[in-house]
Biopython code that builds the backbone (N, CA, C, O; Angstrom):
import numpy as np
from Bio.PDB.StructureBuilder import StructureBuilder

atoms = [
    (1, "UNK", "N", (112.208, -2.277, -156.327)),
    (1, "UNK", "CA", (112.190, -2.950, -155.035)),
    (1, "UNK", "C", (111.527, -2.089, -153.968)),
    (1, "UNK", "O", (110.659, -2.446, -153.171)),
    (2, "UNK", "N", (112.087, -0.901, -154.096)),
    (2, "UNK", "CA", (111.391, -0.001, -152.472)),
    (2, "UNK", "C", (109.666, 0.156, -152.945)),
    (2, "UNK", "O", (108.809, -0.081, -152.093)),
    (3, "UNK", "N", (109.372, 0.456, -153.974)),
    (3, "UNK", "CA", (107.850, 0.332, -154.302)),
    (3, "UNK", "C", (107.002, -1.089, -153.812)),
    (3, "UNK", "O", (105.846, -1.097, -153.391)),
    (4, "UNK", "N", (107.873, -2.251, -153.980)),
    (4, "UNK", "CA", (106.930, -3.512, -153.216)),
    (4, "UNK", "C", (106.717, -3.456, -152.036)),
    (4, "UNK", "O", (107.576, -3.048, -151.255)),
    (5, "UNK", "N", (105.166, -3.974, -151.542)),
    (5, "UNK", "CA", (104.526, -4.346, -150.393)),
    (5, "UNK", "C", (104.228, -5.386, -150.490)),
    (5, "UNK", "O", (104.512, -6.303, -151.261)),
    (6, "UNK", "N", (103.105, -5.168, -148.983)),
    (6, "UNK", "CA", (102.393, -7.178, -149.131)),
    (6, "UNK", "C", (101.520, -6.439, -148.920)),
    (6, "UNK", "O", (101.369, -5.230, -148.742)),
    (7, "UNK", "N", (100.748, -7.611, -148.971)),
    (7, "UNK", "CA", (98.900, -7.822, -149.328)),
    (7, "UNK", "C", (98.414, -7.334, -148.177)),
    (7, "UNK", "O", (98.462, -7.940, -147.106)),
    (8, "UNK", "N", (97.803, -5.939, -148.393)),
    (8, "UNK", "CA", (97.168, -5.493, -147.137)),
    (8, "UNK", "C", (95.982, -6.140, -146.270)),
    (8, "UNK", "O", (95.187, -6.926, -146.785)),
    (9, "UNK", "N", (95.914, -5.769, -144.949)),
    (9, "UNK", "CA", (95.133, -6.379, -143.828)),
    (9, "UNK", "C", (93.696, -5.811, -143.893)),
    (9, "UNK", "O", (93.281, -4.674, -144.119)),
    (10, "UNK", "N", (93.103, -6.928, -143.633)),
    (10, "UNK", "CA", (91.299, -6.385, -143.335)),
    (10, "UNK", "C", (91.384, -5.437, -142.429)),
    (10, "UNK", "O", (91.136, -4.239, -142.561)),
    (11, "UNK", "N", (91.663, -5.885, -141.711)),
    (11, "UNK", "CA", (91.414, -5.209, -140.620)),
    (11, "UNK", "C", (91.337, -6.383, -139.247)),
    (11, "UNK", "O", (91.754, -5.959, -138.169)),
    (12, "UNK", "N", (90.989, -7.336, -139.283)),
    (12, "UNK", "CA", (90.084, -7.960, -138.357)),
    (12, "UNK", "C", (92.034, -8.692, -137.514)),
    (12, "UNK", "O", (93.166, -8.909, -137.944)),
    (13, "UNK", "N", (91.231, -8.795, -136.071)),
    (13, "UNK", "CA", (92.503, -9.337, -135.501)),
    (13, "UNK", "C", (93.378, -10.761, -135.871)),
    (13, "UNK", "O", (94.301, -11.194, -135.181)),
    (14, "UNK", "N", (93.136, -11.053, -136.461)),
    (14, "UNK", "CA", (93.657, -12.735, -136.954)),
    (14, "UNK", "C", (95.353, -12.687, -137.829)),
    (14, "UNK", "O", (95.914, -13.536, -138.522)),
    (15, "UNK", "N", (95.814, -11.157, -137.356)),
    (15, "UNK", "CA", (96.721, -11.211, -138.535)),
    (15, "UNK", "C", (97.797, -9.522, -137.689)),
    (15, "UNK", "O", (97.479, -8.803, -136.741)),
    (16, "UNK", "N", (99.262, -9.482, -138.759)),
    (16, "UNK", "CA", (100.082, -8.735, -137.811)),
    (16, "UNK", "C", (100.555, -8.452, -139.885)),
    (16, "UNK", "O", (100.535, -8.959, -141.007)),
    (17, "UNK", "N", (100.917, -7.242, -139.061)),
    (17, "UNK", "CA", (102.007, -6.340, -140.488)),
    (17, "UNK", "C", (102.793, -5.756, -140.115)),
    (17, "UNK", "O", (102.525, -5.170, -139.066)),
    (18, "UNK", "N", (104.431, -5.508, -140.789)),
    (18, "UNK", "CA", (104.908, -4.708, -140.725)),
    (18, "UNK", "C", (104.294, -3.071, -141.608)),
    (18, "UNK", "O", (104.448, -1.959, -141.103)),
    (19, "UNK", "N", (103.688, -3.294, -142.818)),
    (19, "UNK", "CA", (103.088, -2.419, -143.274)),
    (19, "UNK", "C", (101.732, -1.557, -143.499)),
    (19, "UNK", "O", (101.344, -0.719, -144.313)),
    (20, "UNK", "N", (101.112, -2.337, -142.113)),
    (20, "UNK", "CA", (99.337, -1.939, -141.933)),
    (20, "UNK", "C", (99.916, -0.125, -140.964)),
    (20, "UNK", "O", (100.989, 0.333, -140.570)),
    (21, "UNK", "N", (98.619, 0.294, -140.968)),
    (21, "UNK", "CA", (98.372, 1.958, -140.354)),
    (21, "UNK", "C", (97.431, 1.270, -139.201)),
    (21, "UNK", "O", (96.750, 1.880, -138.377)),
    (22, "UNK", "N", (97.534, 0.132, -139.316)),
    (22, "UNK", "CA", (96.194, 0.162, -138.130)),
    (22, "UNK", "C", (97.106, -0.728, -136.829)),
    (22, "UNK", "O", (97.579, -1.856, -136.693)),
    (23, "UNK", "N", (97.030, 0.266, -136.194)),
    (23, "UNK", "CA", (98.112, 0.316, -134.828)),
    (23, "UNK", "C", (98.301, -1.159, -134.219)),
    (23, "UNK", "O", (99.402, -1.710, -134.200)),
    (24, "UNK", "N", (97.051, -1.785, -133.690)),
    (24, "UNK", "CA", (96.965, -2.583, -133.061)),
    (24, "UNK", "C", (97.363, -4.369, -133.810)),
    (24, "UNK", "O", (97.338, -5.415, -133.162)),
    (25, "UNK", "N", (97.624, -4.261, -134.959)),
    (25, "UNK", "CA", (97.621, -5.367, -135.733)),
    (25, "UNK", "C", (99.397, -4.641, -136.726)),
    (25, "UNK", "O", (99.715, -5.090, -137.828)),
    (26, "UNK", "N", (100.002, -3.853, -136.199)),
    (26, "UNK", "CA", (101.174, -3.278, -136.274)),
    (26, "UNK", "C", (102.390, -4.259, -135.731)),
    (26, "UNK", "O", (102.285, -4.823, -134.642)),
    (27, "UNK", "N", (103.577, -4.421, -136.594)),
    (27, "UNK", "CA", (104.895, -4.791, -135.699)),
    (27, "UNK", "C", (105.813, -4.065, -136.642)),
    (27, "UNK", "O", (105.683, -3.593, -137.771)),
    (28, "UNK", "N", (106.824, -4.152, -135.733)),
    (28, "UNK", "CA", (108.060, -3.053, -136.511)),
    (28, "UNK", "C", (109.043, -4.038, -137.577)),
    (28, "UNK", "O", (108.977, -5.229, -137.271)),
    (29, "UNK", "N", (109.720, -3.813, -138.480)),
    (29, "UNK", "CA", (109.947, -4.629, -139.397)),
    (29, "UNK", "C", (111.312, -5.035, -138.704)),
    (29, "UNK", "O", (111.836, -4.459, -137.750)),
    (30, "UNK", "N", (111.919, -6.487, -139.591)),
    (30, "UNK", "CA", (113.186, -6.440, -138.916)),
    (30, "UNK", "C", (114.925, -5.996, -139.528)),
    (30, "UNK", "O", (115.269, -6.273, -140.677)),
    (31, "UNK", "N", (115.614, -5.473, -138.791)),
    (31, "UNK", "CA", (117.002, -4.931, -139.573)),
    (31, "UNK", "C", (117.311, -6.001, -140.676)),
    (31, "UNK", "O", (116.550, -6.963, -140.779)),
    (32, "UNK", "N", (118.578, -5.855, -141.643)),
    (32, "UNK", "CA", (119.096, -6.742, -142.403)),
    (32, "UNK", "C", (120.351, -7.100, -140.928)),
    (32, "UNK", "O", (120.780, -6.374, -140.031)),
    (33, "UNK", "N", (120.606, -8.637, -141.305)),
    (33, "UNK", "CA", (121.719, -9.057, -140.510)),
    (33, "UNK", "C", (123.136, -8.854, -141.226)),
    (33, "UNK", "O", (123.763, -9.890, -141.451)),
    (34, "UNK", "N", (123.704, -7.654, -141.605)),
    (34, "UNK", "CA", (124.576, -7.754, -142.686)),
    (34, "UNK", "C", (124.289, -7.712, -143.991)),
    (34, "UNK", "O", (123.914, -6.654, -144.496)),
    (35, "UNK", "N", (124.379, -8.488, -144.487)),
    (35, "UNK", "CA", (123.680, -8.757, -145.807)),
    (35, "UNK", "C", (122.117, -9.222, -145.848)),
    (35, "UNK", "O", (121.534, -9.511, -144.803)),
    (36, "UNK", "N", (121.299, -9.292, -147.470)),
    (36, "UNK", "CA", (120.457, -10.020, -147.631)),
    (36, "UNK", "C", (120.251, -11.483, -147.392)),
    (36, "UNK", "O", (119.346, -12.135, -146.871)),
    (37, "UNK", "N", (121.288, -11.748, -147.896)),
    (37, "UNK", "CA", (121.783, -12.916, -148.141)),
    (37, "UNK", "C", (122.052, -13.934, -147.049)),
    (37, "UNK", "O", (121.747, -15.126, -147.065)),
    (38, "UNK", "N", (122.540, -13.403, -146.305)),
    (38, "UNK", "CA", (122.724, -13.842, -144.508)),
    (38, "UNK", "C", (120.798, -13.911, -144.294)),
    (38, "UNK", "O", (120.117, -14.916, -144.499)),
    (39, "UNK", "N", (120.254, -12.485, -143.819)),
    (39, "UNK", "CA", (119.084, -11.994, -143.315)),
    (39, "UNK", "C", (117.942, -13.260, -144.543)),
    (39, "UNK", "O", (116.780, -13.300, -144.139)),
    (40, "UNK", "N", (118.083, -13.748, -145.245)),
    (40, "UNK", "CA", (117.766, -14.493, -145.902)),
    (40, "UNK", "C", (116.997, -16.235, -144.775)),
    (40, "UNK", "O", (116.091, -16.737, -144.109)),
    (41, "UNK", "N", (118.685, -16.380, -145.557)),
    (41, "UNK", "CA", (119.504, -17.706, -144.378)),
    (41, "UNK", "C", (118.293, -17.388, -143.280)),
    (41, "UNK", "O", (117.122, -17.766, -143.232)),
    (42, "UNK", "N", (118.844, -16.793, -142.685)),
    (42, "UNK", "CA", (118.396, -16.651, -140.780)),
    (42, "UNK", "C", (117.074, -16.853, -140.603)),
    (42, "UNK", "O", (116.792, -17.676, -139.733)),
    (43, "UNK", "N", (115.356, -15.859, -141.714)),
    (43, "UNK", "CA", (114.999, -16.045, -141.848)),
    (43, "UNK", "C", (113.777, -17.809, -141.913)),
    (43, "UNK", "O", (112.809, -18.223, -141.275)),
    (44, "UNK", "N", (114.748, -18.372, -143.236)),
    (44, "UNK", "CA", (114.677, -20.026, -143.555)),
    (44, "UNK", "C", (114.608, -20.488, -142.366)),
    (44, "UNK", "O", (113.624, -20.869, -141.732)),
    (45, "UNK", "N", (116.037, -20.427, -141.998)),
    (45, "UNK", "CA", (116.210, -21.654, -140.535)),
    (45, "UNK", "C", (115.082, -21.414, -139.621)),
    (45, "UNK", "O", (114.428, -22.332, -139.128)),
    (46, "UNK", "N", (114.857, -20.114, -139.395)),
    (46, "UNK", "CA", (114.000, -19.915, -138.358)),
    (46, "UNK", "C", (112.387, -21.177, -137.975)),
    (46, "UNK", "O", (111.813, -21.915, -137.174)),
    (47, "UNK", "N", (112.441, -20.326, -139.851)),
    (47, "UNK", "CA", (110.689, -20.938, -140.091)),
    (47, "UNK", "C", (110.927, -22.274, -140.335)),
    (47, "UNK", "O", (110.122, -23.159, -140.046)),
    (48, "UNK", "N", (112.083, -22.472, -140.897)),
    (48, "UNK", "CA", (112.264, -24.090, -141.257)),
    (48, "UNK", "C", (111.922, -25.382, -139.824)),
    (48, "UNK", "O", (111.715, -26.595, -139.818)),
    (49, "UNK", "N", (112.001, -24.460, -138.899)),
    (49, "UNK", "CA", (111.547, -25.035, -137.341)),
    (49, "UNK", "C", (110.368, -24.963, -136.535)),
    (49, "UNK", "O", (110.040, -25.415, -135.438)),
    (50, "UNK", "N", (109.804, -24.217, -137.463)),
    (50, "UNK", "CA", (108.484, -24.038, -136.966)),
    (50, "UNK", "C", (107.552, -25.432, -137.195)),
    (50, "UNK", "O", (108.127, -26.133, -138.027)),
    (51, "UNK", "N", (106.666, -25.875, -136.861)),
    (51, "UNK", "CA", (106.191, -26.969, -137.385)),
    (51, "UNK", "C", (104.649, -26.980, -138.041)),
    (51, "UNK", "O", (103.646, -26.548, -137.473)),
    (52, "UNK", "N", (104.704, -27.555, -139.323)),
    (52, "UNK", "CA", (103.696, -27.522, -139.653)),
    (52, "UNK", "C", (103.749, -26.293, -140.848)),
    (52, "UNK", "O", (102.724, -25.667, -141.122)),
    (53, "UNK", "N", (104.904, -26.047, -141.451)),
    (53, "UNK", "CA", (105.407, -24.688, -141.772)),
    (53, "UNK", "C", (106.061, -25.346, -142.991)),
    (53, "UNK", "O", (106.901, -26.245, -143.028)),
    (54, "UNK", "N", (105.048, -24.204, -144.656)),
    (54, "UNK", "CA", (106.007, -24.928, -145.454)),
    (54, "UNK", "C", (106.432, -23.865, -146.468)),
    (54, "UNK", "O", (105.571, -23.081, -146.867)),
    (55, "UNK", "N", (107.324, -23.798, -146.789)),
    (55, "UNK", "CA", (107.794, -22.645, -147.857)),
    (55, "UNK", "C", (107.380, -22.927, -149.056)),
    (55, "UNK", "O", (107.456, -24.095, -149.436)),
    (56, "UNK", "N", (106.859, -21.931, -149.899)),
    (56, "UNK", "CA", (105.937, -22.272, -150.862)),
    (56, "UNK", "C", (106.193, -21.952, -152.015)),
    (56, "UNK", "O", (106.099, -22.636, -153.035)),
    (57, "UNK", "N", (106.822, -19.962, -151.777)),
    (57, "UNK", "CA", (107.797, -19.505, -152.862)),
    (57, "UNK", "C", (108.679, -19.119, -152.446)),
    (57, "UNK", "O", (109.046, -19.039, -151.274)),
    (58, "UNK", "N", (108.995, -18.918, -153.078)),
    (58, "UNK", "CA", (110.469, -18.059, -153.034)),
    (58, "UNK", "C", (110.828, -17.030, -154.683)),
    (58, "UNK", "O", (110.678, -17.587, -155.771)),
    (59, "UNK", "N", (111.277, -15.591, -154.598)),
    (59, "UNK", "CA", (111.416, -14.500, -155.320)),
    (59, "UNK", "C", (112.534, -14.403, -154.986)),
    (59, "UNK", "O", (113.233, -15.100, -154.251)),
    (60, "UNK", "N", (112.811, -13.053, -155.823)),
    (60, "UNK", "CA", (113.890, -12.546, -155.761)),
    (60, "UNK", "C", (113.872, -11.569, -154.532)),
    (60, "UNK", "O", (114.875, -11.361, -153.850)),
    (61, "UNK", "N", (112.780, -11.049, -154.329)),
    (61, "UNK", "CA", (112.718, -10.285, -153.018)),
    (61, "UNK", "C", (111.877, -10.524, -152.088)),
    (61, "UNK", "O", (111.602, -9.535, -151.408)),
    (62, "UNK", "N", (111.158, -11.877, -151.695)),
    (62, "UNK", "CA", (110.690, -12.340, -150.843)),
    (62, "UNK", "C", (110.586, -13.802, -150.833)),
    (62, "UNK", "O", (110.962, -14.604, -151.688)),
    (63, "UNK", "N", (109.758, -14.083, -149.222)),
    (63, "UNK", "CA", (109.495, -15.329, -149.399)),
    (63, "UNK", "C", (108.031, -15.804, -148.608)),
    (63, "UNK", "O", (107.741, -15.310, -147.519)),
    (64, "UNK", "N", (107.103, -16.871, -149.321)),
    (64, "UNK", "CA", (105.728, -16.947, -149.151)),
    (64, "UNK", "C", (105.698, -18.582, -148.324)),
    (64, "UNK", "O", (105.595, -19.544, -149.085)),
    (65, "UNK", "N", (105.777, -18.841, -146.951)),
    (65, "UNK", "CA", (105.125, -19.831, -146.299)),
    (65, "UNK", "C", (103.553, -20.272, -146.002)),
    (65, "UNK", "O", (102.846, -19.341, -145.617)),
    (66, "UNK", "N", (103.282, -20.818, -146.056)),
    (66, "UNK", "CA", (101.774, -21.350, -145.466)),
    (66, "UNK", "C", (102.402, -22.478, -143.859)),
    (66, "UNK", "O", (103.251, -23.354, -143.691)),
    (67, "UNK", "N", (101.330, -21.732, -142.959)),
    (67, "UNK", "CA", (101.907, -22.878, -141.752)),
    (67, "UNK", "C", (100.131, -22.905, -141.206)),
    (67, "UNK", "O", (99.307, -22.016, -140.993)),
    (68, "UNK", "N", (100.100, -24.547, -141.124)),
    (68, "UNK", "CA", (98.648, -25.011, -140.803)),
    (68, "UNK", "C", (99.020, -25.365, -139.493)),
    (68, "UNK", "O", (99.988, -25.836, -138.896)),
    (69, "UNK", "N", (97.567, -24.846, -139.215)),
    (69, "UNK", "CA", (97.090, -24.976, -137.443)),
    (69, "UNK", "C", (96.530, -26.538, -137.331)),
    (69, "UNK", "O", (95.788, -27.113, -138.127)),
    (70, "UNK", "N", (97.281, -27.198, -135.740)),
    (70, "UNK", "CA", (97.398, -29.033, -135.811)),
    (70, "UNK", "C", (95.952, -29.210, -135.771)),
    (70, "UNK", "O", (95.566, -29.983, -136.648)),
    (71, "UNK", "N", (94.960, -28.700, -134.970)),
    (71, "UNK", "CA", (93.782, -29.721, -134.975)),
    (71, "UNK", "C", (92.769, -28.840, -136.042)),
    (71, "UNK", "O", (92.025, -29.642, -136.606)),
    (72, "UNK", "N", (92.560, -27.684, -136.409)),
    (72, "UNK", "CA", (91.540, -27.584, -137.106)),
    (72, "UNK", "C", (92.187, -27.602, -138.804)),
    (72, "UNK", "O", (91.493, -27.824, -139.796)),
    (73, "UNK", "N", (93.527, -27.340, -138.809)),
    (73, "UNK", "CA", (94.184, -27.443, -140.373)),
    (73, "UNK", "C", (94.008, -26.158, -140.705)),
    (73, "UNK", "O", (94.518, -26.015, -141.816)),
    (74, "UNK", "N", (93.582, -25.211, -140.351)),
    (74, "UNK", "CA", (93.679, -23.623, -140.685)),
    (74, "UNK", "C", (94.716, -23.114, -141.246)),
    (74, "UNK", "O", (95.720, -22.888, -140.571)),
    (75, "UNK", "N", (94.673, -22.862, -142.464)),
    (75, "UNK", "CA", (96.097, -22.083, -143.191)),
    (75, "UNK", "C", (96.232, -20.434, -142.697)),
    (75, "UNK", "O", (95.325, -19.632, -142.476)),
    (76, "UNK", "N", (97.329, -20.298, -142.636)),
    (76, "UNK", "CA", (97.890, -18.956, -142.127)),
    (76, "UNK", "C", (99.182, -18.637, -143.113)),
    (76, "UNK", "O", (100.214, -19.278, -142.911)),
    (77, "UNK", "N", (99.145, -17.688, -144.143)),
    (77, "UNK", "CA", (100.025, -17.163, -145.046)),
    (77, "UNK", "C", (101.235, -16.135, -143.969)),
    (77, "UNK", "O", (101.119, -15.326, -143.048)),
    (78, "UNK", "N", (102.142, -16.634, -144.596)),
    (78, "UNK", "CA", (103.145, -15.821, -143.811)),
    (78, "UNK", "C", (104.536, -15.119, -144.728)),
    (78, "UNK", "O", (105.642, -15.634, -144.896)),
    (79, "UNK", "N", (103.972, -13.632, -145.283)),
    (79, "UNK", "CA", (105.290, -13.373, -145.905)),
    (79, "UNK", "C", (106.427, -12.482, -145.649)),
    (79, "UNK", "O", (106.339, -11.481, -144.938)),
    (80, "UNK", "N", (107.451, -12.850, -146.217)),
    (80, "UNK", "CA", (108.783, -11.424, -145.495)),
    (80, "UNK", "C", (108.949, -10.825, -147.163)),
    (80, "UNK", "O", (108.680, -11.432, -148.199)),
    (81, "UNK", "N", (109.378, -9.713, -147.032)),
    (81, "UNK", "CA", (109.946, -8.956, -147.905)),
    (81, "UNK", "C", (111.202, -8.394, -147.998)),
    (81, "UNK", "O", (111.196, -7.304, -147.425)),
    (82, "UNK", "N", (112.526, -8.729, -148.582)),
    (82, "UNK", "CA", (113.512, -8.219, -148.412)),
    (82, "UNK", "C", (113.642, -6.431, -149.129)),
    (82, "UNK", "O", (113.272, -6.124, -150.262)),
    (83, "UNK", "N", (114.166, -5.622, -148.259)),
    (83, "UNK", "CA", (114.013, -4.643, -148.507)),
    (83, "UNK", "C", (115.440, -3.840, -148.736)),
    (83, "UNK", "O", (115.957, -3.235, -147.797)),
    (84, "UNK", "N", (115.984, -3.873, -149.929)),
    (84, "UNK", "CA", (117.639, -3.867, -150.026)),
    (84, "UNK", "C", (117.149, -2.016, -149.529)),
    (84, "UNK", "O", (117.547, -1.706, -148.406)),
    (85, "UNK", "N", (116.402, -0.962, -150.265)),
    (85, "UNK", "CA", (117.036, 0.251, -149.854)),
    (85, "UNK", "C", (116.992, 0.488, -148.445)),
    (85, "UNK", "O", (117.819, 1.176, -147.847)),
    (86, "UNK", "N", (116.202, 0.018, -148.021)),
    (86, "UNK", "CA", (115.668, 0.329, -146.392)),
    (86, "UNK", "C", (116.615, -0.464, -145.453)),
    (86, "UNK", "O", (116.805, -0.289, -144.249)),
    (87, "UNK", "N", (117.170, -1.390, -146.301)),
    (87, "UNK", "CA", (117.801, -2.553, -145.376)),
    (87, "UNK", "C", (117.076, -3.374, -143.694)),
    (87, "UNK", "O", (117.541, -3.533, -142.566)),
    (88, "UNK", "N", (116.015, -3.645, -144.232)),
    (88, "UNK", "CA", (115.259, -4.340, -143.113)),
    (88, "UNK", "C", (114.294, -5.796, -144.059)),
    (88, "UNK", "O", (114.482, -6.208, -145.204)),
    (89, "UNK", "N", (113.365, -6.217, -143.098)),
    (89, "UNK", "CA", (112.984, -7.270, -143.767)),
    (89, "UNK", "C", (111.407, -6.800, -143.258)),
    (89, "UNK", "O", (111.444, -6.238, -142.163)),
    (90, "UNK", "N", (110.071, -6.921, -143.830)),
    (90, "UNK", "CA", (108.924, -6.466, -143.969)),
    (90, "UNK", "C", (108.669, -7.781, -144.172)),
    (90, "UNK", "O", (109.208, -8.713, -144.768)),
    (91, "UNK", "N", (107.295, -7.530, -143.240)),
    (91, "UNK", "CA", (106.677, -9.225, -143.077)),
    (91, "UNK", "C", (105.040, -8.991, -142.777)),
    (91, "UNK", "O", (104.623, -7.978, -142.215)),
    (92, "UNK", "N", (104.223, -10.032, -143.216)),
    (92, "UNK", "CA", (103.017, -10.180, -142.477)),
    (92, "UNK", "C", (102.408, -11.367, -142.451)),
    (92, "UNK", "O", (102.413, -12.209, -143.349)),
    (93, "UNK", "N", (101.905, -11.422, -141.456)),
    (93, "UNK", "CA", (101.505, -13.041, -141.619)),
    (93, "UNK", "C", (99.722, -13.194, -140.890)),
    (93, "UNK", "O", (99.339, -12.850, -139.771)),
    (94, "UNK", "N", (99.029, -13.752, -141.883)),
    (94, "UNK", "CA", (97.534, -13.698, -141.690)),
    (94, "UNK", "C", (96.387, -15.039, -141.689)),
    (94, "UNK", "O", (96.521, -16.070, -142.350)),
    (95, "UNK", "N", (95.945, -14.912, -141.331)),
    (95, "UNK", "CA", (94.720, -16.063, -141.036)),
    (95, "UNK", "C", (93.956, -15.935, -142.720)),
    (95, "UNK", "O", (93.726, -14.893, -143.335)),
    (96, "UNK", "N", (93.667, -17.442, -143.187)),
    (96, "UNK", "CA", (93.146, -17.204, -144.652)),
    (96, "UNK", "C", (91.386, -16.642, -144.200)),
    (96, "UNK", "O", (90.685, -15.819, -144.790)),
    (97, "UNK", "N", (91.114, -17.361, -143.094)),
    (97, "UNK", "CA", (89.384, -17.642, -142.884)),
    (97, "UNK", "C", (89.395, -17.157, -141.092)),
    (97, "UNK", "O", (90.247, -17.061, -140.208)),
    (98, "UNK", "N", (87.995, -16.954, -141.217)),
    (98, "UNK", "CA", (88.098, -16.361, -139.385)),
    (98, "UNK", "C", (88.335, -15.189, -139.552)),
    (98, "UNK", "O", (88.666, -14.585, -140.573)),
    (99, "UNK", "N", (88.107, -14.733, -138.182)),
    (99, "UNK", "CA", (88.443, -13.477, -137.546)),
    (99, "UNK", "C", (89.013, -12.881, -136.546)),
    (99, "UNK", "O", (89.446, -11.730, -136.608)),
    (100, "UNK", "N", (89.070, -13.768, -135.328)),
    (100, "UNK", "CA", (90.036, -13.496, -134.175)),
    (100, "UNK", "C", (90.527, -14.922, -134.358)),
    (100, "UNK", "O", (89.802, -15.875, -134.642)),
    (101, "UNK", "N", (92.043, -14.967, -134.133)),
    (101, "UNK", "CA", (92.889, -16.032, -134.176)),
    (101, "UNK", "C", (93.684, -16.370, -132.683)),
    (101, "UNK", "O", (94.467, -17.318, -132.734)),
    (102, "UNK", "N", (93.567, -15.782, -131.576)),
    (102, "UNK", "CA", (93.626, -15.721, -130.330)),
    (102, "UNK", "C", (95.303, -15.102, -130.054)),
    (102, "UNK", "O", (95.985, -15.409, -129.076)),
    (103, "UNK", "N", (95.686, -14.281, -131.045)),
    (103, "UNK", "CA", (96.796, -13.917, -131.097)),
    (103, "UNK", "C", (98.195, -15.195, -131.506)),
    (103, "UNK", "O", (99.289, -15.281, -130.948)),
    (104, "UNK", "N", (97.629, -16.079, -132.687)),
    (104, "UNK", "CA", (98.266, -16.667, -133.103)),
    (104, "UNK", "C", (99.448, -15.864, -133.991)),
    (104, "UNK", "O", (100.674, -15.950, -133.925)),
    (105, "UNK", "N", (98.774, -15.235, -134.653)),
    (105, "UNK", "CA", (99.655, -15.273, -135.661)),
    (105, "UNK", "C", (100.864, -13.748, -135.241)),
    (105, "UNK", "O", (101.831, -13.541, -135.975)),
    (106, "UNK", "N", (100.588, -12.870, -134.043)),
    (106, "UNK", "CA", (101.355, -12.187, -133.623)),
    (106, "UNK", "C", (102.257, -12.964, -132.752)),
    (106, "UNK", "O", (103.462, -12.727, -132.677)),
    (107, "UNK", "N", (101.609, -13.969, -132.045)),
    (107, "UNK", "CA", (102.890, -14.831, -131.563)),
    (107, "UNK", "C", (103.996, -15.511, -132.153)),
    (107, "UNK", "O", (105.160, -15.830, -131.911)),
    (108, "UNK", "N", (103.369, -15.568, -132.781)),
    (108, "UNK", "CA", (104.469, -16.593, -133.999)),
    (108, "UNK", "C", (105.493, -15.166, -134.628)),
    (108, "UNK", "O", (106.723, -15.182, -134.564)),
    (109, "UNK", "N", (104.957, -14.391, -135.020)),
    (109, "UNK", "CA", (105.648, -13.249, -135.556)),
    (109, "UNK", "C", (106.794, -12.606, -134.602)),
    (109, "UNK", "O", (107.792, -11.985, -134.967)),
    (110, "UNK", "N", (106.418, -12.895, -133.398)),
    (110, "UNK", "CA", (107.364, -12.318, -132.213)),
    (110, "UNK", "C", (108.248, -13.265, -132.075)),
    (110, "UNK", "O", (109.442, -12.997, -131.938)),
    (111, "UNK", "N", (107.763, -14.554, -132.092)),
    (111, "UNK", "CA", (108.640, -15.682, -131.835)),
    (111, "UNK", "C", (109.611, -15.585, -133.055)),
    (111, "UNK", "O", (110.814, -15.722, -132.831)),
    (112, "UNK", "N", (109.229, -15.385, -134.178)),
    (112, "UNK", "CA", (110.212, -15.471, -135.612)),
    (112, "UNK", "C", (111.465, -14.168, -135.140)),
    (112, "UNK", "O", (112.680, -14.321, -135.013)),
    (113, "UNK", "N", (110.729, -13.042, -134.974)),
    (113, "UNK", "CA", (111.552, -11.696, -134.757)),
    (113, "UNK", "C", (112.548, -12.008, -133.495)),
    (113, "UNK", "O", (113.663, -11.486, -133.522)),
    (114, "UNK", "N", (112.234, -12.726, -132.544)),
    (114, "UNK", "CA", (112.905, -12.971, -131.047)),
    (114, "UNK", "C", (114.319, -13.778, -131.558)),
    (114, "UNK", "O", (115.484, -13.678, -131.175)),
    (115, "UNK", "N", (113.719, -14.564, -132.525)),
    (115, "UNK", "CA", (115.001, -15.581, -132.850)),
    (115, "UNK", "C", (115.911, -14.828, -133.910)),
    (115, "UNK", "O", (117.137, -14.711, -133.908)),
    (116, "UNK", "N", (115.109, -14.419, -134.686)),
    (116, "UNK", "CA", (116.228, -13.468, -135.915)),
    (116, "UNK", "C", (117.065, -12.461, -135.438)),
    (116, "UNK", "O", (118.062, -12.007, -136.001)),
    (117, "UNK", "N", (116.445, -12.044, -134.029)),
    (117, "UNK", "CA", (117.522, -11.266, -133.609)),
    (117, "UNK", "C", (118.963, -11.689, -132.583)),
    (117, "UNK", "O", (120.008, -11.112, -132.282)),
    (118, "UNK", "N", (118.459, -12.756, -132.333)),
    (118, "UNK", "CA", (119.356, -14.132, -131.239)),
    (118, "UNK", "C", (120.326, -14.483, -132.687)),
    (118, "UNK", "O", (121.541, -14.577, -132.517)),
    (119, "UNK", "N", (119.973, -14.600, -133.563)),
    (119, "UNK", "CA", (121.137, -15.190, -134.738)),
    (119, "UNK", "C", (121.734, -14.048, -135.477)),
    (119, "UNK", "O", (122.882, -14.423, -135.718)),
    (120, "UNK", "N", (121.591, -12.980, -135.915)),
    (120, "UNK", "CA", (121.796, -11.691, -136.437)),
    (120, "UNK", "C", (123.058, -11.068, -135.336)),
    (120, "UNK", "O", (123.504, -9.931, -135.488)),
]
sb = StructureBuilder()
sb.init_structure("model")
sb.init_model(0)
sb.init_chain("A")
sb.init_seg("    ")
for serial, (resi, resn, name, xyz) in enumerate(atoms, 1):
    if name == "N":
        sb.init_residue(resn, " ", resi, " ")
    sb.init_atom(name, np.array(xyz, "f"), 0.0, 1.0, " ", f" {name:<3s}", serial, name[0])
structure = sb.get_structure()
């Protein structure tokens, strides 16, 4: 488990990591709420409200959404990683096509983190 990551970042602004080196396309990961299992839960509901947002997989230690943008249909991959030794949750979420996304997909990431910590 502590050896898994996610799919590293180009580089280009269209996209946010808890696990990139490149500062500006950086966010800090989020605590466990108690358990996995809870931090799970909290997770779901969150995105389950997002719109346009669909869960795609689901693992034993993560989970893989796609959420499309309303007028052009643009897919944006969005994954968390449960991280039992570290006890936090590792996430990134990226633009499939393009290159600047106008700070979509860090908004959404703040908005997910703002609420997980309102329910946690």
């Amino acid at each position: 488990m502590a050896n898994q990551s996610l799919k590293p970042l180009k580089g280009s602004p269209n996209a946010v990591s808890t696990q990139t080196s490149i500062e500006n396309l950086r966010m800090n990961p989020l605590p466990y709420g108690g358990s996995r299992d809870r931090s799970v839960e909290a997770i779901k509901m969150i995105m389950n409200q997002l719109p346009r947002t669909e869960l795609m997989k689901e693992t034993e230690d993560g989970l893989h959404y796609v959420v499309t943008s309303k007028v052009m249909r643009f897919k944006d991959d969005v994954d968390f990683l449960f991280d039992d030794t570290a006890q936090q949750i590792e996430f990134r979420s990226a633009s499939r096509v393009g290159h600047s996304d106008l700070g979509v997909n860090r908004k959404r990431m703040e908005h997910v983190s703002e609420q997980y910590r309102r329910l946690i």
